[in-house]
Structures are given as structure tokens and as C-alpha cells.
VEXROFI-519930 format. One line per 10 residues: number of its first residue (from 1); their letters; for each residue x, y, z of N, C-alpha, C. Coordinates in Angstrom, 3 decimals. Last residue first. Example, Ala and Ser with C-alpha at 12.3 -4.5 7.8 and 13.67 -1.06 7.14 Angstrom:
REM VEXROFI-519930
2) SA) 12.850:-2.250:7.080:13.670:-1.060:7.140:12.900:0.030:7.870  13.190:-5.690:7.800:12.300:-4.500:7.800:13.200:-3.300:7.800
***
This chain:
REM VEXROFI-519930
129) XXXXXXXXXX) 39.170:62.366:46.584:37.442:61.386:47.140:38.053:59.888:46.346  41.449:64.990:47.918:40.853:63.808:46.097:39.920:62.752:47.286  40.274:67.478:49.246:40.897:66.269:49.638:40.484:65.576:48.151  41.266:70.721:48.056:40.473:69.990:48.410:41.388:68.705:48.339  43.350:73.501:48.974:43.310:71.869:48.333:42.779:71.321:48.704  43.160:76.775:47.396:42.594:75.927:48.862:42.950:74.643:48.143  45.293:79.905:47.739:45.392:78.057:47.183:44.269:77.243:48.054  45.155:82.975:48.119:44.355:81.565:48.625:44.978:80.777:47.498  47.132:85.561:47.159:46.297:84.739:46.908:46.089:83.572:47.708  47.227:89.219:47.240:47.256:87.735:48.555:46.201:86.960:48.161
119) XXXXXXXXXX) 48.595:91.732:46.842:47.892:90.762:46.254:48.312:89.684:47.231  49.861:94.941:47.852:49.882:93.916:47.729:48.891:92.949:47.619  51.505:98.152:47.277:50.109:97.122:47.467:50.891:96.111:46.675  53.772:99.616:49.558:53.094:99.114:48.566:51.788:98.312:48.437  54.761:100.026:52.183:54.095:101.300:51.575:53.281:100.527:50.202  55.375:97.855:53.706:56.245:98.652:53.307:55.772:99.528:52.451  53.556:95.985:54.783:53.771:97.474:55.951:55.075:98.205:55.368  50.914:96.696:51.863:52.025:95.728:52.948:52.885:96.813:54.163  47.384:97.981:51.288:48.668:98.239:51.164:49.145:97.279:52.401  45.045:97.252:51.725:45.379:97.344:50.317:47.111:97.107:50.293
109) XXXXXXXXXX) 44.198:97.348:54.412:44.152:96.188:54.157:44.502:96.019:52.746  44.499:100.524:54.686:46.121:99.382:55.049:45.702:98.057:54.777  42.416:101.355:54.032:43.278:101.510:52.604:44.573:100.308:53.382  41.040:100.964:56.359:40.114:100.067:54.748:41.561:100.138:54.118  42.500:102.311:57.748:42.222:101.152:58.436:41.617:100.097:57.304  41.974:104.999:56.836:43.568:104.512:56.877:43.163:102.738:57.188  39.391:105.436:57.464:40.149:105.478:55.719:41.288:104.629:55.795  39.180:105.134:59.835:38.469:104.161:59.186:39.133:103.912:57.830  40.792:107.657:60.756:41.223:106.483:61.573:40.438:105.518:60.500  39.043:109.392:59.630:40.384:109.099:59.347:40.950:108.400:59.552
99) XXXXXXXXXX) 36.293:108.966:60.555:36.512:108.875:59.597:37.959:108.663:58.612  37.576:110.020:63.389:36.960:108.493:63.315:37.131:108.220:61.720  38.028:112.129:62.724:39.448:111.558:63.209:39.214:109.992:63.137  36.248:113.766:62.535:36.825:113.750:61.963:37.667:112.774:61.942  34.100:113.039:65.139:33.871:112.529:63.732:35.213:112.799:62.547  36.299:115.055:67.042:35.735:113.273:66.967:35.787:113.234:65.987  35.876:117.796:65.894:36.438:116.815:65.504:36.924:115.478:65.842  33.057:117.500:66.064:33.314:117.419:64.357:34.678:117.235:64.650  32.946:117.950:68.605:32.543:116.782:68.260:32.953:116.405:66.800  34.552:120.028:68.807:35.073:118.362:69.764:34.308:117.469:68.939
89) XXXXXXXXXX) 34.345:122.511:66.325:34.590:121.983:67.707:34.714:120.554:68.043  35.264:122.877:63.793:34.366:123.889:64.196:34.475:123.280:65.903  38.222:123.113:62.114:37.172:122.143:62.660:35.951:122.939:63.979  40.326:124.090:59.425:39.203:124.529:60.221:38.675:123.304:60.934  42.800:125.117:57.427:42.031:123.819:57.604:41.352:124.129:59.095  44.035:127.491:56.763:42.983:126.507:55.838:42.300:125.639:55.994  45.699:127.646:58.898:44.146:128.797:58.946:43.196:127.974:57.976  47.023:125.174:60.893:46.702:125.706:59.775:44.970:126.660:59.340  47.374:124.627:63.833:48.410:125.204:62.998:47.906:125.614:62.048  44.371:123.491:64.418:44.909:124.874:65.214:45.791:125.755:64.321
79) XXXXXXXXXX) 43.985:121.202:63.060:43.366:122.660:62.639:43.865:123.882:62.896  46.141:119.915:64.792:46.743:120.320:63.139:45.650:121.531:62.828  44.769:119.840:66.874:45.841:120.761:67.108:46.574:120.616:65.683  42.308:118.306:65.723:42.129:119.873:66.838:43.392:120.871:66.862  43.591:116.238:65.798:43.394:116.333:64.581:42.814:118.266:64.896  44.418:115.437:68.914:45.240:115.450:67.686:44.993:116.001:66.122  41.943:115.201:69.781:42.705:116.285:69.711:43.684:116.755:68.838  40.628:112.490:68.319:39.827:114.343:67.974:41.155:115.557:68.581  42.423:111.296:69.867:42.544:111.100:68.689:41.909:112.800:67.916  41.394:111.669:72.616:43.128:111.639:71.894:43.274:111.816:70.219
69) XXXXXXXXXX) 39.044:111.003:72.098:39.609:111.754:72.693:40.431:112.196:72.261  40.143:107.933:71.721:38.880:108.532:70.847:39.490:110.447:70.994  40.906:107.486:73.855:41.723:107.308:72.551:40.868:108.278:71.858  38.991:106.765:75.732:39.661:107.892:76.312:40.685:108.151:74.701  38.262:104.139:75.398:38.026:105.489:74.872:37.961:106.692:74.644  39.702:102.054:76.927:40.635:102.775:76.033:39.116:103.620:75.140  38.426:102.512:79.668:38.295:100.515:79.157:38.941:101.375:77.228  38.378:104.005:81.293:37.396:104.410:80.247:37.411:103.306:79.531  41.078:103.220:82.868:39.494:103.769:83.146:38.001:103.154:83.126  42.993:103.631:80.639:42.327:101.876:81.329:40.703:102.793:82.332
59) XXXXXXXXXX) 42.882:106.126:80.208:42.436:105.553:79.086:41.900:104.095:79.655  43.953:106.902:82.703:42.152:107.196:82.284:42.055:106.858:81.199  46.480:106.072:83.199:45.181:105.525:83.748:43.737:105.821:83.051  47.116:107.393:80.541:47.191:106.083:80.410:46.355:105.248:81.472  48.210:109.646:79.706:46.615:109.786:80.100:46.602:107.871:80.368  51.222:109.670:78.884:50.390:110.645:79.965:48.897:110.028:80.432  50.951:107.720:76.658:51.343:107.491:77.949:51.060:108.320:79.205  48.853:109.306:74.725:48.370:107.897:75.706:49.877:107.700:76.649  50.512:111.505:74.978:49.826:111.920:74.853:49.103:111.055:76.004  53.155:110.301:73.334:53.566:110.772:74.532:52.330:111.097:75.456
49) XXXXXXXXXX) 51.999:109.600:70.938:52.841:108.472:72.193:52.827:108.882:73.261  51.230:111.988:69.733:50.105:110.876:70.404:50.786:110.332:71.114  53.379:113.321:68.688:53.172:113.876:70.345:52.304:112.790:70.844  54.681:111.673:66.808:55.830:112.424:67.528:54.651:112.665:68.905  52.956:110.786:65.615:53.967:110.017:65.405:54.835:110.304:66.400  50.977:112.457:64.932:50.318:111.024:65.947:51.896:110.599:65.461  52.446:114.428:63.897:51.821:114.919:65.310:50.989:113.704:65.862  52.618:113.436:61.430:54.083:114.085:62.520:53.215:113.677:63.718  50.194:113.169:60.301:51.357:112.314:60.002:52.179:112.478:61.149  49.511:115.872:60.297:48.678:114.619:61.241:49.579:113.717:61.361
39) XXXXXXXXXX) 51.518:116.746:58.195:51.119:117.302:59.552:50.699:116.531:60.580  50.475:115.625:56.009:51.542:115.682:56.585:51.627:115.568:58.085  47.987:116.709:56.185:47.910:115.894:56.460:49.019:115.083:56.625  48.794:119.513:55.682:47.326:119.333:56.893:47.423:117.356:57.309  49.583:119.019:53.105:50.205:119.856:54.178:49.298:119.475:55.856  46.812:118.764:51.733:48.123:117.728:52.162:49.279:118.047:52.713  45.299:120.830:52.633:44.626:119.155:52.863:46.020:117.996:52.432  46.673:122.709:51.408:46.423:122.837:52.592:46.025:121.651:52.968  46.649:122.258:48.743:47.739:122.422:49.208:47.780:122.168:50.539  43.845:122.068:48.311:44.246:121.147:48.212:45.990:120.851:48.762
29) XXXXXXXXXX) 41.441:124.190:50.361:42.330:124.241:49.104:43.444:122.335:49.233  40.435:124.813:52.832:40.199:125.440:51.889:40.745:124.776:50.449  38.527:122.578:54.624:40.010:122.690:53.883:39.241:123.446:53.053  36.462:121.590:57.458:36.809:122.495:56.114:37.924:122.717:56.069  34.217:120.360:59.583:35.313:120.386:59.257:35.755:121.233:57.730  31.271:120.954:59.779:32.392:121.399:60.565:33.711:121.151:60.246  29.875:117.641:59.583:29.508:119.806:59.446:30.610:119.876:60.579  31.529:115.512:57.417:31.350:115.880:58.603:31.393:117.397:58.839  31.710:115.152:54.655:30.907:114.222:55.484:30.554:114.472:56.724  33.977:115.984:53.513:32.656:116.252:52.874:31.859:115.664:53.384
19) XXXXXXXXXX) 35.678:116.129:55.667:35.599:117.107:55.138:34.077:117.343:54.433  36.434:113.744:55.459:36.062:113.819:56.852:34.990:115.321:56.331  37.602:113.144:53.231:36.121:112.404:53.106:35.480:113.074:54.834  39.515:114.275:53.773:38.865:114.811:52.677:37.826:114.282:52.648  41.150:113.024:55.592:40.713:114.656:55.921:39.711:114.754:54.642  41.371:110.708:53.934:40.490:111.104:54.885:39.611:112.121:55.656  43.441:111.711:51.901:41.836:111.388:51.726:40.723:111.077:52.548  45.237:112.639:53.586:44.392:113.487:52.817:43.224:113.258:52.365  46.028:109.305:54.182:45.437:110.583:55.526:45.076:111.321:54.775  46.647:108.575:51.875:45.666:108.108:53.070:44.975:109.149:53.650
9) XXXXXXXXX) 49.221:110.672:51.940:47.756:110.457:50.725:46.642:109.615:50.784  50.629:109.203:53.288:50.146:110.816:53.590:49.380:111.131:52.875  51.023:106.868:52.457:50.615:106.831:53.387:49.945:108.434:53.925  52.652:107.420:50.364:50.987:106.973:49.997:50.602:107.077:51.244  54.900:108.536:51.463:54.005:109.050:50.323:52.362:108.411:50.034  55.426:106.040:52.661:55.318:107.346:53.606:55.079:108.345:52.043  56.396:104.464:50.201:55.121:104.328:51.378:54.912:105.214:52.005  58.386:105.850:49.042:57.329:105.477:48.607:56.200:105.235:49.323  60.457:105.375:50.844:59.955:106.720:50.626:58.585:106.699:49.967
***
């Protein structure tokens, strides 16, 4: 439970860096930016699968940037549900989703695939001369 808590606090901080970084995107309020990000949570869990299997020639196509795509919609149809959270159109929300996709991608090299952080130490053994 713990991980799927930090893990939705990933995603808020993305929406949140997407937010102060990219014209066009806007959360009113903080309730709404983790509700909003819940949300993202569900909707690449439950409809993206179904989304790239539908579009799956034109993602091989497009050699998979057709994702990209996929990805700005997905974050298009959480704006949709919530009045607080806004994206002005395709491209802000591209840039949104890139910036979210990057947060989550820096913070999972912090965290193990069970929600916690984890420390990973090197031993190197030089050869004795």
C-alpha cells in the first residue's frame, strides 16, 4: 500500500512540475493535483493497455511514437474529468505527459518495484599486485 502511495505522489509531482513548466497546463488547488493524479494512475492502468493494443499497427508504423500520442491523450482525458485541472490543447498536453513520464522515470531509479527506496551498494575488488 505504501508504494502505490508514493507512486501517486510521483505522478502529482509531475503534474506539478508539468504545471509550472508547461503554458497550458493548470491545477487549481492541491486536492485536485492528487485526485488528478490518482486518476492518471487508473486510466494508464486500466484504458492505455487497451489503447496501444488498438493502435498497435500505427504505433509499429511510426517505429512506437505513436505512444507519445497515447500518452498526451491519456493525460487530455484526466483534464477532461476534472474542472481543476485544465490542459489548453495536444501540444501542452504532449509536453505534459513527457514531463510526467521523465519524473516517474528519475524518481523509479530511487524507488524498488515494491514502493520503497532503496540503496545499492558497489563492492569493487581490485586484483592484490
Amino acid at each position: 500500500m505504501s508504494g502505490f502511495i508514493i507512486r501517486v505522489l510521483i505522478v502529482a509531482a509531475g503534474l506539478w512540475l508539468a504545471s509550472i513548466a508547461v503554458p497550458g497546463v493548470e491545477v487549481r488547488d492541491i486536492g485536485t493535483l492528487l485526485l488528478a493524479a490518482l486518476v492518471l494512475g487508473i486510466v494508464n492502468a486500466a484504458v492505455r493497455p487497451v489503447v496501444v493494443i488498438l493502435t498497435l499497427p500505427l504505433t509499429i508504423v511510426t517505429l512506437g511514437l505513436f505512444l507519445l500520442v497515447i500518452n498526451a491523450a491519456m493525460v487530455g482525458l484526466v483534464a477532461w474529468l476534472f474542472a481543476g485541472f485544465s490542459v489548453a490543447g495536444f501540444w501542452s498536453a504532449l509536453f505534459a505527459s513527457v514531463v510526467v513520464s521523465l519524473t516517474g522515470w528519475i524518481a523509479s531509479s530511487f524507488i524498488g518495484p515494491r514502493g520503497r527506496f532503496e540503496v545499492i551498494v558497489i563492492r569493487r575488488r581490485y586484483p592484490q599486485r
